[in-house]
C-alpha positions as CSV (number, residue, x, y, z in Angstrom):
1,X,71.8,84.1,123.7
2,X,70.2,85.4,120.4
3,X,68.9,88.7,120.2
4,X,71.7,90.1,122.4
5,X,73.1,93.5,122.3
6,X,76.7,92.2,120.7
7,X,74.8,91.4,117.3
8,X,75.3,87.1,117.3
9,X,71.5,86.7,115.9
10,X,71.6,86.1,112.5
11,X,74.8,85.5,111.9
12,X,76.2,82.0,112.6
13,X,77.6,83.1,116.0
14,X,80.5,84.8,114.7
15,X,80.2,87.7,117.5
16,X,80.6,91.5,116.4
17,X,82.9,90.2,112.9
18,X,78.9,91.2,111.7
19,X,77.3,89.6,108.5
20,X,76.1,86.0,107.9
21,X,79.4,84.9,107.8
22,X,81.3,87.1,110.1
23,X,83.1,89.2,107.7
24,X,81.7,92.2,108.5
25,X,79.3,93.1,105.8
26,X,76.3,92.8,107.5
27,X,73.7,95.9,108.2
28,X,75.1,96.0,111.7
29,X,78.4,95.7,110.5
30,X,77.4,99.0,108.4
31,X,75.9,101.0,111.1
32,X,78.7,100.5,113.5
33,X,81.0,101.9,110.3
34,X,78.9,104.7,109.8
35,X,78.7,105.6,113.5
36,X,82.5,105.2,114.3
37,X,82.7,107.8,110.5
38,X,80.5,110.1,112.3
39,X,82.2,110.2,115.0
40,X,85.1,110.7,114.0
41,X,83.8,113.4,111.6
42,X,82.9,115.5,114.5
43,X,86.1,114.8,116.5
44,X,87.5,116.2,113.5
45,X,86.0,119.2,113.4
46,X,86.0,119.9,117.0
47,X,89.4,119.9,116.7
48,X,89.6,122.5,114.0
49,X,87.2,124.8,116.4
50,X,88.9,127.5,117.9
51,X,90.0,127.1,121.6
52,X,89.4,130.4,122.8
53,X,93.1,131.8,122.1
54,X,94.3,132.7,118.9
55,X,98.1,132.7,119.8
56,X,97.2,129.2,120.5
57,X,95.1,128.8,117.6
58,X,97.6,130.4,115.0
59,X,100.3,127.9,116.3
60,X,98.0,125.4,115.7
61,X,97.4,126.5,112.3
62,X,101.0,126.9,111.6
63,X,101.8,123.5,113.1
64,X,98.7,121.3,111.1
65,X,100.1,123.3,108.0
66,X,104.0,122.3,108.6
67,X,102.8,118.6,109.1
68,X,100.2,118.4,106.3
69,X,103.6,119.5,103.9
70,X,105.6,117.0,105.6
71,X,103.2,114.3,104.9
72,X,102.7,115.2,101.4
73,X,106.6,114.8,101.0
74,X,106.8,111.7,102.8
75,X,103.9,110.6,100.6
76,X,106.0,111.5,97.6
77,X,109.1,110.2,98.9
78,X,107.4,106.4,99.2
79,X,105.9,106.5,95.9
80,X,109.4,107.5,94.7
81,X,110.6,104.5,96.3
82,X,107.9,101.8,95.0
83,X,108.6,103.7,91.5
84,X,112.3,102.9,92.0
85,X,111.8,99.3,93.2
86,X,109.7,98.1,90.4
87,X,111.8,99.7,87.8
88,X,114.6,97.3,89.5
89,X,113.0,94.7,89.7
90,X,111.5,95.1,85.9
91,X,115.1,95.6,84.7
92,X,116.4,92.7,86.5
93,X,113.4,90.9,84.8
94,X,114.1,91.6,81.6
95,X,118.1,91.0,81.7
96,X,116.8,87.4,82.7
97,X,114.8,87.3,80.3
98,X,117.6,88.6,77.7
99,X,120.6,86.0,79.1
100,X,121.0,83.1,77.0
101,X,119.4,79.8,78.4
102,X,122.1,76.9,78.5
103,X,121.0,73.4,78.1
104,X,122.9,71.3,80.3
């Protein structure tokens, strides 16, 4: 079935994975990114267009802005975290490294 809609010509069979090898890197690969990007784009900003009510549209507001500060903590907190677990696990390192090797 080559030359079908699914984009398998040209690239070993591999279905919609796209590219010569299926790994998606091929040009239809690409214009399928940049089309779900796009449309995402302008899901994005209809959402951001007013609905026709501003109580509603101040709530809104209010509520993207309360969740945009509560993912910029959590996003804070986790980098605390992987701070906190590599310093742990480069102190446990290098108290290995400092304990005396016995030769048995």
């Amino acid at each position: 079935m080559c030359g079908d809609s699914q984009g398998r010509q040209g690239n070993g069979g591999k279905g919609q994975a796209g590219g010569k090898y299926g790994y998606g890197y091929g040009r239809r690969a690409k214009e399928r990114r940049e089309a779900q990007q796009r449309k995402q784009a302008a899901a994005g900003e209809a959402s951001r267009a007013g609905s026709g009510s501003t109580v509603f549209d101040e709530y809104r507001a209010e509520a993207m802005r309360r969740l945009d500060k509560e993912q910029a903590e959590f996003t804070a907190f986790m980098e605390r975290q992987r701070q906190s677990r590599e310093r742990a696990d480069f102190e446990r390192f290098m108290a290995e490294k400092k304990a005396p090797i016995i030769d048995i």
